[in-house]
C-alpha positions as CSV (number, residue, x, y, z in Angstrom):
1,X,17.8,9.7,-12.7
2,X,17.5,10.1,-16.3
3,X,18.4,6.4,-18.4
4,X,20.1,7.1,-22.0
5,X,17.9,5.4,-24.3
6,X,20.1,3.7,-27.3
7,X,18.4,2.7,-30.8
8,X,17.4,-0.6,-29.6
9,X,15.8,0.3,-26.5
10,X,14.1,2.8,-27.9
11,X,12.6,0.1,-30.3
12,X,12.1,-2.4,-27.5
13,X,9.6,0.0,-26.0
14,X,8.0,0.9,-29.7
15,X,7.3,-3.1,-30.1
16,X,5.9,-3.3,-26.4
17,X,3.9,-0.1,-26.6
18,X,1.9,-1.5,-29.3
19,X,1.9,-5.3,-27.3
20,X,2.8,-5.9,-24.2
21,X,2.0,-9.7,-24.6
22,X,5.2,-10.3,-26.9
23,X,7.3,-13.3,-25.5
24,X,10.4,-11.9,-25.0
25,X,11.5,-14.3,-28.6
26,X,9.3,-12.5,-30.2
27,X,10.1,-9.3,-29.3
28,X,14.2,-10.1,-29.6
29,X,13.2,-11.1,-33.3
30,X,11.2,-7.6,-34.0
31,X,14.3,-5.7,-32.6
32,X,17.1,-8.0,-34.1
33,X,18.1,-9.1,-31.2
34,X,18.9,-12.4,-29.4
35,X,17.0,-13.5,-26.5
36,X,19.1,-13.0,-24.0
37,X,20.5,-9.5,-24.5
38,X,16.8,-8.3,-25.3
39,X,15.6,-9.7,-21.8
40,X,18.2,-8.1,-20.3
41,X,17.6,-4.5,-21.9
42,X,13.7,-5.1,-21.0
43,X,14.4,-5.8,-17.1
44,X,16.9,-3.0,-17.1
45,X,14.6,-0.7,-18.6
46,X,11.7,-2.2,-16.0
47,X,13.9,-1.7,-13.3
48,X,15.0,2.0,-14.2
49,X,11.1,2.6,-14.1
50,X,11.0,3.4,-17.6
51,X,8.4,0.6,-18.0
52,X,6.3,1.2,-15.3
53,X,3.4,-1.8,-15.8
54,X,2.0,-3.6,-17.7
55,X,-1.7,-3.8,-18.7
56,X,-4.9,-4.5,-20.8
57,X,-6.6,-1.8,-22.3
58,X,-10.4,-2.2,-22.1
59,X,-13.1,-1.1,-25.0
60,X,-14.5,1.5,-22.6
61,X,-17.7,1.7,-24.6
62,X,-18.5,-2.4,-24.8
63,X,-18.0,-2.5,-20.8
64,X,-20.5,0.1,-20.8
65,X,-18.5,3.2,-20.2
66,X,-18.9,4.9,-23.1
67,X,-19.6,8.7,-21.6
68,X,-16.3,10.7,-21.7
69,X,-16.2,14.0,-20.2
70,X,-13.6,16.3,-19.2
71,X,-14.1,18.4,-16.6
72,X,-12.0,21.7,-15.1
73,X,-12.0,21.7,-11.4
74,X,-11.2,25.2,-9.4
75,X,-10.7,24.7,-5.6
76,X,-10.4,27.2,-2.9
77,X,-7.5,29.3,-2.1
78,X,-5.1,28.3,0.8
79,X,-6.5,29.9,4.5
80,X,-4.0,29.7,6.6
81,X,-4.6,26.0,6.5
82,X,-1.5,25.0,4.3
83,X,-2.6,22.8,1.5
84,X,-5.5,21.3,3.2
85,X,-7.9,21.9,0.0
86,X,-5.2,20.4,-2.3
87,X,-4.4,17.6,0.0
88,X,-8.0,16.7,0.5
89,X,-9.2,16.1,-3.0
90,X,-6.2,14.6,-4.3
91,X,-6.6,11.9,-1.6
92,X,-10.4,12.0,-2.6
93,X,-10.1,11.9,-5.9
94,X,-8.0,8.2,-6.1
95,X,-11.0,6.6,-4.4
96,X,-13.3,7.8,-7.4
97,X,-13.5,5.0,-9.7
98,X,-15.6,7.3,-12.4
99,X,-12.0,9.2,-12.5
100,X,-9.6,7.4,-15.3
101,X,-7.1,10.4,-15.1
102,X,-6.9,13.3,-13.0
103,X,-3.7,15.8,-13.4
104,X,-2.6,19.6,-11.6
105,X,-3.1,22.7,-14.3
106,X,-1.7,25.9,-14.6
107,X,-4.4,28.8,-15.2
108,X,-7.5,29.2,-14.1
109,X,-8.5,26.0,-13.0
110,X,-6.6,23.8,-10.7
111,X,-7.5,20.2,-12.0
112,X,-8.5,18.3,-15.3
113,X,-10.3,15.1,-14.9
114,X,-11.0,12.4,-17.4
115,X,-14.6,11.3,-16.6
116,X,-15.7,7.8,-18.0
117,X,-18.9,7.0,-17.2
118,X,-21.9,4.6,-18.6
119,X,-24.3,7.5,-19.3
120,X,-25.4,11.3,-18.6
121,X,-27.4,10.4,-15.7
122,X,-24.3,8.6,-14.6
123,X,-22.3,11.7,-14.7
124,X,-24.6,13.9,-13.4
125,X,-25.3,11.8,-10.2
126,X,-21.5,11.9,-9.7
127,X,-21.0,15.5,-10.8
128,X,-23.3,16.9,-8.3
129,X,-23.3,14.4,-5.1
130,X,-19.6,14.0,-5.6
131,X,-17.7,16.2,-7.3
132,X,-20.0,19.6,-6.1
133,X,-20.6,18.6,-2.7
134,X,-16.4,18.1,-2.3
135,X,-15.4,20.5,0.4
136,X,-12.7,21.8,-1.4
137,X,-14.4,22.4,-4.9
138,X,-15.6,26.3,-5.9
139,X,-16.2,25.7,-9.7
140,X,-16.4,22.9,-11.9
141,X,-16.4,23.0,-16.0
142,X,-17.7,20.1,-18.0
143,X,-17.3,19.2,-21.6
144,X,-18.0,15.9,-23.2
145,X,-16.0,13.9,-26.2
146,X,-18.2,13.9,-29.1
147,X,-15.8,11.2,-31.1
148,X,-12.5,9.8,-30.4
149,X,-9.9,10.5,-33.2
150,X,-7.1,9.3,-31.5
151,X,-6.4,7.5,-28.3
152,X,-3.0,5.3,-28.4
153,X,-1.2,5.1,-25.6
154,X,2.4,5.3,-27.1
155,X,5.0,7.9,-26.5
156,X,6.6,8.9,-29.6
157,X,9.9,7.6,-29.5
């Protein structure tokens, strides 16, 4: 079910995008709103699913993660065994912490994973004792974030 966003909540989820910390005053004061009727809008919206959770985002690089690859994964074709290959790395896949984002393509490849690793010997261990030696993989294409431009985390609104 699709929620019509107004004006206002579309600027409550602007304000929260950028900090999820705001006290809900705070936030009522950034969207000229009073207290109550913002807290309201924000559970509503919460409660629609529109705001699914909320959470900290880490400095991948000063935790020591600071290898980012992206990597194209082609599985084999259905054989009479329904969706078996399909089903069996997406169940695989949420168990691989080295995974921050995996999503279903169209063209040639089936999956795009967002790798984040400490270092190249990192990701190769996991490349080639996980990833290769998956059942259900037939190809895998690597590339590797030279610099991050832009990484935000807002929806444009």
């Amino acid at each position: 079910m699709e929620i019509t966003l107004d004006r206002t909540d579309r600027r409550i989820l602007q304000e929260l995008q950028r900090d999820g910390r705001l006290s809900n005053q705070e936030l009522a004061d950034r969207v000229s709103l009073s207290p109550s009727p913002c807290l309201r809008r924000v559970k509503r919206l919460e409660a629609s699913g529109i705001i699914q959770r909320y959470v900290a985002v880490l400095d991948a690089e000063k935790i020591g993660l600071g290898l980012v690859a992206y990597v194209n994964i082609r599985l084999r074709k259905h054989s009479g065994v329904g969706h078996e290959p399909m089903e069996s790395f997406r169940r695989d896949v949420q168990r691989w912490p080295e995974v921050a984002a995996c999503y279903a393509m169209t063209g040639d490849m089936d999956y795009l994973l967002r790798i984040q690793v400490r270092d190249l010997a990192h990701f190769s261990h996991f490349a080639m004792n996980t990833l290769m030696q998956h059942p259900s993989v037939v190809d895998m294409r690597s590339s590797f974030a030279l610099q991050k431009i832009k990484e935000n985390g807002e929806l444009a609104l």
